[in-house]
C-alpha positions as CSV (number, residue, x, y, z in Angstrom):
1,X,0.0,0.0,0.0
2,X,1.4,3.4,-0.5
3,X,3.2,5.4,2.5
4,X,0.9,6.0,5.2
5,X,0.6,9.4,6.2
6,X,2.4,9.4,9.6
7,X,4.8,7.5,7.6
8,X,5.5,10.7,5.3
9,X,5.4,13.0,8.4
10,X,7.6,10.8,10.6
11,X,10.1,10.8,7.2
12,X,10.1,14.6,6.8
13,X,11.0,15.0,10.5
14,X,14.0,12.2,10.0
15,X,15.5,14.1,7.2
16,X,15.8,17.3,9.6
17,X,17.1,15.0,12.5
18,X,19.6,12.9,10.6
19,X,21.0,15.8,8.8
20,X,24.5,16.5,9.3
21,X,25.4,19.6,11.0
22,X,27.5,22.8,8.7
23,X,30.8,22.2,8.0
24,X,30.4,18.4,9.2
25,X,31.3,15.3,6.9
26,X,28.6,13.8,4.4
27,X,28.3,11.2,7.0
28,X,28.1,11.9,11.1
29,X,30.6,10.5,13.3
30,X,29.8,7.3,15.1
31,X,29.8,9.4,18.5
32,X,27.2,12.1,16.4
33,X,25.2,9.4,15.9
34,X,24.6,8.3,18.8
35,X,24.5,11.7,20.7
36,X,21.5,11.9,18.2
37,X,19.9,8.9,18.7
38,X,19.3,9.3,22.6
39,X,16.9,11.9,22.2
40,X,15.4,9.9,19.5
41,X,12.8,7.8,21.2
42,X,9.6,8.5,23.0
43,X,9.9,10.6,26.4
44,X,6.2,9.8,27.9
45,X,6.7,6.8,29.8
46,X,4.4,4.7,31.8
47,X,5.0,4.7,35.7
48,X,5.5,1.5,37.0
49,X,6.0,0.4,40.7
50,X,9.5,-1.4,40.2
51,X,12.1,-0.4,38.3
52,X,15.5,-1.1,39.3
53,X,19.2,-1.4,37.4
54,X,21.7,-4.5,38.2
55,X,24.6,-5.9,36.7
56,X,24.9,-9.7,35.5
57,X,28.2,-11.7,35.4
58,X,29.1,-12.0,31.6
59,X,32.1,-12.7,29.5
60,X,33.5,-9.3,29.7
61,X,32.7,-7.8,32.9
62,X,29.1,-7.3,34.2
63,X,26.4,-7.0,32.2
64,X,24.1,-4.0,32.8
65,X,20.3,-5.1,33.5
66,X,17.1,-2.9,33.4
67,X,14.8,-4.6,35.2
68,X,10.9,-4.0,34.9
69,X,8.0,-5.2,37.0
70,X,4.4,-4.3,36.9
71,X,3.8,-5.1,40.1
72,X,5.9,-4.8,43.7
73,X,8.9,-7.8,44.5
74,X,6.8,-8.7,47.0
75,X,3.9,-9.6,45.0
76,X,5.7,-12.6,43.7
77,X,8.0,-13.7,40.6
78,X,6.6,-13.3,37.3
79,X,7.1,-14.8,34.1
80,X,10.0,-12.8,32.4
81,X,10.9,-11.3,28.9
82,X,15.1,-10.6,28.2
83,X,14.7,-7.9,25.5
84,X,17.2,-6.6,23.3
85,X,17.7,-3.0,21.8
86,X,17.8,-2.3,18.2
87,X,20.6,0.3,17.1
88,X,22.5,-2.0,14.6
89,X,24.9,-3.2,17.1
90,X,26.5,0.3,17.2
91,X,24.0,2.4,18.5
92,X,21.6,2.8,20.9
93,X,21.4,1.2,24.5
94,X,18.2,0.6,27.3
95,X,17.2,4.4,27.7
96,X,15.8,4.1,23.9
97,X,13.6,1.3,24.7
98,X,12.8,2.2,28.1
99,X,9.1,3.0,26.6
100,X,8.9,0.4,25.4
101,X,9.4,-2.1,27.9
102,X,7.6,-0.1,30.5
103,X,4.5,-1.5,27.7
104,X,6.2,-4.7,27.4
105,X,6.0,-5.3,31.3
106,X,2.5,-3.9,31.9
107,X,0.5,-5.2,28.7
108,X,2.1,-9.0,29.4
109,X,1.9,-9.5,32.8
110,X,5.5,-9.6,33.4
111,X,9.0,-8.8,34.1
112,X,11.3,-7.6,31.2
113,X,15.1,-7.4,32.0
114,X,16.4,-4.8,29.1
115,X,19.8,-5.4,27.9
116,X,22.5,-2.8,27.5
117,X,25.3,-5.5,26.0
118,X,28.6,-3.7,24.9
119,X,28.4,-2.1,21.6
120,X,31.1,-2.2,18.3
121,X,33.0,-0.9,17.1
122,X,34.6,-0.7,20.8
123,X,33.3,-4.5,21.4
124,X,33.2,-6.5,18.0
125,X,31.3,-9.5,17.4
126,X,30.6,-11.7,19.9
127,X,30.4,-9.4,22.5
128,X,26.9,-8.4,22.0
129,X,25.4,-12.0,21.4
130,X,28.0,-13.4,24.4
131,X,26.3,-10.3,26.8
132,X,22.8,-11.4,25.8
133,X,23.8,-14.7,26.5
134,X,25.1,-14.5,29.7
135,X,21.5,-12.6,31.4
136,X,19.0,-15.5,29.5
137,X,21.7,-18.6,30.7
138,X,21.9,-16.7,34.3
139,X,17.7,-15.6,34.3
140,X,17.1,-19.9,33.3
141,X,19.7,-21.2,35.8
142,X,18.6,-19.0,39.3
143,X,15.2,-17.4,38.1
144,X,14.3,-16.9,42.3
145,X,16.8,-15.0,42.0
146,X,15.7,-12.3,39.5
147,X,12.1,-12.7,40.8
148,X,11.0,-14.7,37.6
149,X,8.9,-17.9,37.2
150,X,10.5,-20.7,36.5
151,X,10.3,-22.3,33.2
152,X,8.1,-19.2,32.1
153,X,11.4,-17.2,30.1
154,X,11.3,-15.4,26.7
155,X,13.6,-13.4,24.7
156,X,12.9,-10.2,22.5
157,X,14.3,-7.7,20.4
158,X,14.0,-5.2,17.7
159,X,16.1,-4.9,14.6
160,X,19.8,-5.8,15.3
161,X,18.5,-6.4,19.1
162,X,15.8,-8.8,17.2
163,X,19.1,-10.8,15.6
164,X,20.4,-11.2,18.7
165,X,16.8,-12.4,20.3
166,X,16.9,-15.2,17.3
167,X,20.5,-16.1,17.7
168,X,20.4,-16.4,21.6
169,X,17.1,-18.8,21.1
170,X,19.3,-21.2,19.1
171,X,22.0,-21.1,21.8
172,X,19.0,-21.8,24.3
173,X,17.5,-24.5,22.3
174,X,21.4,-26.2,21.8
175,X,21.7,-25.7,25.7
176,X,18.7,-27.6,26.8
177,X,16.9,-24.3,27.6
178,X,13.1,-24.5,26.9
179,X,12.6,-20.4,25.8
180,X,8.5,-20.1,26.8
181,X,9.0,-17.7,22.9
182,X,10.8,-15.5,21.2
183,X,9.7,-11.9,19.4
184,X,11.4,-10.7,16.9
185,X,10.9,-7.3,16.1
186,X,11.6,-6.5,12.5
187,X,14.8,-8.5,13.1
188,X,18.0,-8.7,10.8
189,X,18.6,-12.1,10.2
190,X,21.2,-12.4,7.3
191,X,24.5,-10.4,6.4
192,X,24.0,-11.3,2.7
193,X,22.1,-7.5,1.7
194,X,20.5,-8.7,-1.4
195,X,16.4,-9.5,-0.7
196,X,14.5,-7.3,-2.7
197,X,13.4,-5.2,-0.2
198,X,17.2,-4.2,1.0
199,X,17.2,-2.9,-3.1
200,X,13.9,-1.5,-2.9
201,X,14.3,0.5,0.6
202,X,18.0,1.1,0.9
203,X,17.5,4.9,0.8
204,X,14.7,7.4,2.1
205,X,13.1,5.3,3.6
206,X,14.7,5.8,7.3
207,X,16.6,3.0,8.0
208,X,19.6,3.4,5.1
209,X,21.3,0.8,3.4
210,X,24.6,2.1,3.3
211,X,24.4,2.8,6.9
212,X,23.3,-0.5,7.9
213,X,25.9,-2.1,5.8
214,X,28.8,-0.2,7.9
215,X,27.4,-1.1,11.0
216,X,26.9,-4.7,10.1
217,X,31.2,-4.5,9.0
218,X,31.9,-2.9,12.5
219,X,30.1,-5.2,14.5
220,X,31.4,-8.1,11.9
221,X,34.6,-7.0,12.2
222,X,36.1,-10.2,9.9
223,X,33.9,-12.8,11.4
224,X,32.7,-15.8,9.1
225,X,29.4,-13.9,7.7
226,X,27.9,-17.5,7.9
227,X,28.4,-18.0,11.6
228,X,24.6,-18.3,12.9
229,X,24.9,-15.9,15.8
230,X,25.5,-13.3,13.1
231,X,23.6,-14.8,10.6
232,X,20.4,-16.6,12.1
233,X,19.3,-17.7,8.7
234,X,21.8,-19.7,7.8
235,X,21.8,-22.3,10.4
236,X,21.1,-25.9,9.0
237,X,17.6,-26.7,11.3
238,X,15.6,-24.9,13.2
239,X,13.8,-27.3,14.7
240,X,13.2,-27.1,18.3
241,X,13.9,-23.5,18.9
242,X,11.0,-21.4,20.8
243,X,7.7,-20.5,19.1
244,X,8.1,-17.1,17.7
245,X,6.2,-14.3,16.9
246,X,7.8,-12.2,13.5
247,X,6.6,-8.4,12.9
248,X,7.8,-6.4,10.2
249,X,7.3,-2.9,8.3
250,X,6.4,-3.0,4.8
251,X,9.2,-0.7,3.4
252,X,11.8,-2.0,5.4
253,X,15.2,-3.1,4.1
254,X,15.2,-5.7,6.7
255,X,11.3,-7.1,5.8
256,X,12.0,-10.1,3.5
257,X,14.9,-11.6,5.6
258,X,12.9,-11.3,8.7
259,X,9.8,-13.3,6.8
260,X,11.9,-15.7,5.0
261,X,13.0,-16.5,8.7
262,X,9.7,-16.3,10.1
263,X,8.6,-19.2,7.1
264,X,12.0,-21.3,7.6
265,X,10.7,-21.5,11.0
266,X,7.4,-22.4,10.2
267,X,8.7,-25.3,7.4
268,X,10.8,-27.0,10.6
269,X,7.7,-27.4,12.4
270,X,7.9,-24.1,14.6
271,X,4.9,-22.6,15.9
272,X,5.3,-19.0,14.1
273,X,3.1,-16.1,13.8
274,X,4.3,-13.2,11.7
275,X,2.5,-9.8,10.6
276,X,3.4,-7.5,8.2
277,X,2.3,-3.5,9.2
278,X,1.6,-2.0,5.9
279,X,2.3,1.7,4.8
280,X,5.2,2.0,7.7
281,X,9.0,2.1,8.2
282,X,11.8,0.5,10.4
283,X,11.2,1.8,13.7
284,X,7.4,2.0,13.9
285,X,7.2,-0.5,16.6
286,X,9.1,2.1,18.9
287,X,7.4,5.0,18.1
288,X,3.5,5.1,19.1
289,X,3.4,8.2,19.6
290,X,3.8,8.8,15.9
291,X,2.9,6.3,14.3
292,X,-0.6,3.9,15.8
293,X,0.5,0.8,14.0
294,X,3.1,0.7,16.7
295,X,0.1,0.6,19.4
296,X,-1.3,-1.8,17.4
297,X,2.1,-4.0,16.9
298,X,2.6,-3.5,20.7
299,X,-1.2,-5.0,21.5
300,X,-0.3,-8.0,19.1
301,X,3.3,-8.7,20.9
302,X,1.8,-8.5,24.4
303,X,-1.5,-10.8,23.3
304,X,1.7,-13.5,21.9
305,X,3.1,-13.1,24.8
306,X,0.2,-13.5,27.2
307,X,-0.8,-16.5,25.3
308,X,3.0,-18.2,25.3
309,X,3.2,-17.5,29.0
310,X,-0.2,-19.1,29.5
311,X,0.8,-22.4,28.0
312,X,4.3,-22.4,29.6
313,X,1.8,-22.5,32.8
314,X,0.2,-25.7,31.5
315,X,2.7,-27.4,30.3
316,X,4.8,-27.2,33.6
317,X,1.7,-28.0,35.6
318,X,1.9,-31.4,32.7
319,X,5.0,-32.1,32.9
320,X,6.9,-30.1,36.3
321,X,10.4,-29.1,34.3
322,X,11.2,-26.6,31.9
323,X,14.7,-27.5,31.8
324,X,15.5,-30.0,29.1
């Protein structure tokens, strides 16, 4: 369908935002960028009665936590959500999807634990996946301790936080780790760059090709591009990883890799729901305020969530072990 109109208005204010400041280069500095992007993301945030930051033992050092609950410590652990910023492994950090979560927590019923894992080109591939790692193995092993439910874990993320999400359920699903689900959020799932929709929506359409592309080298940093905690797509079988849930914008670059995922899934016998929003960019999901198929993309990931979380319930009441 053609550009939706909040699509066009969001675009035009973009252009002004991404511009680079006189006398500066044609393209802003990796610290410009992400000066720019903290004051990028929606400042009305929902009040919540817990809301607390923590570190988590990881590979490099500890691993900073934002940790979200709709209701009091005291009112009991909760099933839990490990979500994963967007930002293309470069930018970005838990302060941009702080919104977000706050919705996350309160429209599913549960904890989310936000990750702010280290960021390239300062920490190079597989610093990122190894830090998002590190919080879903520590959530699974001692979930008392972070107040969750056990057995009742999922993992989330949008855009280059959505590739980690997928990567990290594989690692899961190899560890014996039975993920409750896992949203993907417009995720990148490939480093090839040549579906249709990477030529079709590489430029003007927000979320720029060329740009992408240099993040994706940074983070890369000589890494084999097949290695499936860079490359999701590429691993052999798929079979046995967590249901998922798969939302992408119509002209995004990173739409057909995130639905040719979302259909490998579904051909290895995955449960899989995916929805395409029509007329909207990368980044809708974030942005409510601007654009209401992000309200409406939230109401869907929260009902998926609700509903994964619900049969975790009755499976453990089944069988008593999460744990494989």
């Amino acid at each position: 369908m053609p550009l939706h109109p909040q699509t066009e208005s969001f675009l035009e204010l973009l252009a002004g935002w991404t511009s680079p400041p006189p006398g500066a280069g044609a393209q802003p500095s990796i610290a410009e960028m992400r000066r720019r992007i903290a004051t990028a993301f929606p400042s009305v945030r929902r009040e919540l009665p817990h809301v607390r930051d923590l570190d988590v033992a990881g590979p490099g050092g500890g691993v900073p936590v934002r940790v979200y609950r709709p209701v009091p410590p005291d009112a009991g652990p909760l099933p839990a959500v490990v979500y994963l910023h967007g930002g293309g492994w470069v930018l970005g950090g838990v302060d941009n999807v702080d919104a977000a979560c706050r919705d996350l927590a309160t429209g599913a019923g549960c904890a989310v634990l936000s990750v702010d894992y280290r960021l390239a080109p300062e920490h190079p591939f597989p610093a990122a996946v190894d830090d998002a790692w590190a919080v879903v193995e520590a959530v699974a092993d001692d979930p008392a301790r972070y107040g969750v439910r056990d057995g009742a874990l999922a993992v989330a993320g949008d855009s280059a936080g959505g590739n980690l999400a997928a990567a990290v359920a594989l690692l899961a699903r190899d560890a014996g780790i039975a993920l409750a689900h896992q949203l993907l959020v417009y995720p990148a799932t490939d480093t090839a760059m040549d579906t249709p929709s990477w030529r079709a929506y590489g430029s003007g359409y927000g979320l720029d090709g060329a740009t992408l592309a240099r993040f994706l080298e940074l983070y890369r940093d000589g890494a084999d591009p097949s290695d499936t905690r860079l490359a999701p797509l590429r691993a052999r079988n798929l079979a046995g990883v967590a249901p998922a849930t798969v939302i992408t914008a119509e002209y995004d670059i990173l739409r057909d890799e995130a639905e040719l995922y979302a259909a490998r899934l579904a051909a290895a016998g995955v449960p899989v729901e995916a929805r395409r929003y029509d007329g909207v960019v990368h980044a809708f999901f974030l942005l409510p305020e601007i654009f209401d198929a992000g309200a409406e993309a939230m109401g869907f990931a929260v009902a998926r969530l609700r509903a994964a979380f619900a049969g975790r319930d009755r499976e453990a009441g089944r069988h008593g072990r999460q744990r494989l």
